[in-house]
N, C-alpha and C positions, 0 to 999 in steps of 0.2 A: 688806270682806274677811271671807270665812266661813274659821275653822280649825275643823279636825273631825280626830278625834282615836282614834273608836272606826271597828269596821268598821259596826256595827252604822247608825250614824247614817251613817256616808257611803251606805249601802246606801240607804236611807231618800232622802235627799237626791240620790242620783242617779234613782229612780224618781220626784221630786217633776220632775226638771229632764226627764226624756224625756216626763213626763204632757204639761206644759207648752211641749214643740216646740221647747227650748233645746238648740243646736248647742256640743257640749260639746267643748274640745277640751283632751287631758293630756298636761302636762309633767313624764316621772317624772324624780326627783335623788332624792340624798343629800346634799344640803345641801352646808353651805360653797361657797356660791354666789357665782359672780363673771360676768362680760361675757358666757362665752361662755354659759350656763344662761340667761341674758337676754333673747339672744340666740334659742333655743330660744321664749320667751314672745311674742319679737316677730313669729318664723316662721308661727305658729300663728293667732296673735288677729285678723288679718282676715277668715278663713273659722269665725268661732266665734262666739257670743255669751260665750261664758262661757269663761273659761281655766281649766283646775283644775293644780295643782301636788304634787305628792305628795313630799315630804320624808322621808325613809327607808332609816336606814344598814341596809344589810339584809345581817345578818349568816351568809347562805347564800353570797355570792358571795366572801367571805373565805377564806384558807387556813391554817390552824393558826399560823401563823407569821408572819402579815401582819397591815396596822396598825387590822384593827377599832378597837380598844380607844383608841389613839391619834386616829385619824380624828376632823379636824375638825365640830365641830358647835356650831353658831350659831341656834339656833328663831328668837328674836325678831326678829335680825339678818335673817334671810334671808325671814323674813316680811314683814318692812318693803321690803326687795328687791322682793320679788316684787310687793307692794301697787303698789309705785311705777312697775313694767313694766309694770301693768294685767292683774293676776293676779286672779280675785274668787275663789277657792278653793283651801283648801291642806289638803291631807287629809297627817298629821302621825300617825303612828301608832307604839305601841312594840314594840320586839319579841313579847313575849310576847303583845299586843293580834292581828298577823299570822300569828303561828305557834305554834300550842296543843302543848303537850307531847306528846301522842300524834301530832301528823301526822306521815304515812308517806309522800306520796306529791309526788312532783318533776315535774321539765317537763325531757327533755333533747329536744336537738335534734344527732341523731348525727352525726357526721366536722365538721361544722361548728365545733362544740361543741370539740374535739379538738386544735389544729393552729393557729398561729402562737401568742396567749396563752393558747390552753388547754394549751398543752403544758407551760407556765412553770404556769401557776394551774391544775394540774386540779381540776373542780368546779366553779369561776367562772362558765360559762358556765351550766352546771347550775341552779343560784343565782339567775339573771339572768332567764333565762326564766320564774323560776317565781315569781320576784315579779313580774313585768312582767305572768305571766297575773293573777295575783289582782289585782293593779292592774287594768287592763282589769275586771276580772270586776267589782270593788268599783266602780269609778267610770261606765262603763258610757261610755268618751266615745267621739263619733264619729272622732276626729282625736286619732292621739299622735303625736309629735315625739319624733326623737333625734339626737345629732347627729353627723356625720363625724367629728370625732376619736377617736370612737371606733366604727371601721367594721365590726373585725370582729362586735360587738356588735351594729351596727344589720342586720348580713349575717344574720348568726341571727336575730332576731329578726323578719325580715323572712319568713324560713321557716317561725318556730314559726304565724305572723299565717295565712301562705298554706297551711300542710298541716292546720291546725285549723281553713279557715273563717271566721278571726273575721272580724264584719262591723266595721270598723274600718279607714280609711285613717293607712295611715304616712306622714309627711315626716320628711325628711334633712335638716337644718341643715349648712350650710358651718361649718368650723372656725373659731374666734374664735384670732386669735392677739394677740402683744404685737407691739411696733413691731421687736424682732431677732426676729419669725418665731418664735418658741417657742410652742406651742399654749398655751393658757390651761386650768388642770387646776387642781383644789383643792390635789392633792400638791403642786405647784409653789412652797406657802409651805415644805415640807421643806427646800427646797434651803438649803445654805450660799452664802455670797458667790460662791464660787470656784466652786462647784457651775453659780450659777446663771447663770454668765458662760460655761460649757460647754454648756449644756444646749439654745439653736440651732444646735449644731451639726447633730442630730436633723435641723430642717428644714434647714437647708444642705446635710444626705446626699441627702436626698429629691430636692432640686434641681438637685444634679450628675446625677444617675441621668435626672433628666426631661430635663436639659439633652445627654443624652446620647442618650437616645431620638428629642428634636426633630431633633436632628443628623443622624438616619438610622439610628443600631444599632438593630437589632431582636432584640442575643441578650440574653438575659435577666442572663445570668452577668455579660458587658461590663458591663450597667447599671449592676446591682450594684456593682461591682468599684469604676467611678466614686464610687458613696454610698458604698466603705466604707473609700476612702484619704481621704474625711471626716473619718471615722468615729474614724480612728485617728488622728490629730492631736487629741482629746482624751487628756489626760494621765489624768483622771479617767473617762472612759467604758468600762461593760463592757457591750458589746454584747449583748442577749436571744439578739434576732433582727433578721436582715433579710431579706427575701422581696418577691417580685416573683410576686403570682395571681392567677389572672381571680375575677371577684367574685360568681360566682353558688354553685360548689362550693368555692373557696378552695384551689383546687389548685394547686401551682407551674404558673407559664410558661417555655419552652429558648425559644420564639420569640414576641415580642409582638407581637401584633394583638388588637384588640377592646376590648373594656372594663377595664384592667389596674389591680391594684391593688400600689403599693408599699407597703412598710409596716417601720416599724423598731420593737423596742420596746429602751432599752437602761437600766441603771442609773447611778445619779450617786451617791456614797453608798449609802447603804442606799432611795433614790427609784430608784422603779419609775417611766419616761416611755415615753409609745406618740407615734406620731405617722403621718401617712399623708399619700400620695398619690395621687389616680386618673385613668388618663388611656385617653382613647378614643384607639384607637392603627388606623386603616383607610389601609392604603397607607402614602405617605409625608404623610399627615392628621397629624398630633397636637394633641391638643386636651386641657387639662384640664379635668375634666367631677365633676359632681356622684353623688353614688348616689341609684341612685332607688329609694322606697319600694314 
């Protein structure tokens, strides 16, 4: 397992591995890794020689007021992780190492950027693309990986990939969940007891709304309506959002067909949880379907 730590050297190390005809392929995190980041490792590592892993609280997609500071972080812990998924590189870098005190200049990706957790986190998304470029740029892999649960993320990112060219293929990892259905997310150690005994409810919304669709509604509003008398039998949930949009512009749907994406994000506590659903919706077809890169 190689850690690397500057840009300088990953720079270095990524022009030793393209000299060499090593099919490199990145898995960016912020650490505090669990099943589903793992997961993400095992998506990748059959079409790659080399896995690289990037570790990096990257404090552009924070908001004044969110749990940077807090936010779990494990180096050695999630290095050993990663060793054991059959990761052979972990480019680990610190702030100040990514981002020099004079840079000026960002990556956004418009209306995309904007609308279902941009509206909650504005900047986030901002933040997100523009370490993902310098990633990319620094590690130089053929193959990155991100995963579905968090889709609006992989939807932008999917755009910044396609309107700049890069030559770099994306995959979409399925969601890793726990055995009641709660997606598996670092924040998920925040939860209190009580918290965390609410917090499937998320996918159980997701499920009434799919289970509503397979049944024939095709109005968007109905769907909803199903995920959000959910919603409301948590005692402790305060709903973000919940929407129902097709997934190329992330624009609401009044009528579902095509590629449809649900999505809730709501709080437990002072825990921020997203969660999602996507479903190919042709005729009376329904199918639930993967996002594709």
């Amino acid at each position: 397992m190689e850690l690397i730590r500057t840009r300088a050297a990953m720079q270095q190390r990524a022009r030793e591995l393209r000299r060499d005809g090593v099919r490199v392929g990145l898995v960016p995190t912020m650490g505090a890794l669990h099943a589903g980041h793992l997961s993400l490792v095992e998506r990748v590592r059959p079409e790659c020689g080399l896995v690289a892993a990037s570790i990096f609280v990257n404090p552009l997609q924070f908001g004044p007021s969110e749990d940077f500071e807090r936010y779990p972080r494990d180096l050695a812990g999630d290095v050993a992780q990663l060793e054991r998924a059959g990761c052979g590189l972990v480019f680990a870098p610190e702030a100040p190492e990514m981002y020099a005190p004079e840079a000026r200049t960002v990556v956004e990706v418009r209306v995309l950027q904007d609308v279902l957790c941009g509206r909650s986190r504005p900047g986030h998304f901002r933040g997100v693309a523009t370490v993902v470029a310098k990633l990319l740029h620094l590690v130089q892999p053929d193959v990155v990986v991100f995963g579905q649960k968090d889709a609006q993320q992989a939807i932008v990112l999917r755009r910044m990939l396609r309107d700049l060219d890069w030559p770099v293929t994306m995959r979409v990892a399925p969601t890793v969940r726990d055995a009641d259905g709660l997606a598996l997310s670092s924040r998920n150690a925040y939860l209190t007891p009580e918290e965390r005994r609410q917090a499937p409810l998320l996918h159980a919304a997701l499920g009434a709304a799919q289970r509503a669709i397979e049944a024939g509604e095709r109005r968007a509003a109905a769907a909803l309506a199903a995920a959000r008398a959910v919603l409301d039998t948590g005692r402790l949930l305060r709903v973000d959002y919940l929407e129902l949009v097709e997934t190329e512009g992330l624009r609401p749907l009044e009528q579902i067909e095509g590629e449809a994406l649900i999505a809730v994000a709501a709080f437990l506590g002072k825990t921020r949880l997203i969660d999602n659903v996507i479903l190919e919706v042709r005729g009376g077809s329904v199918r639930e379907t993967e996002l594709r890169g």
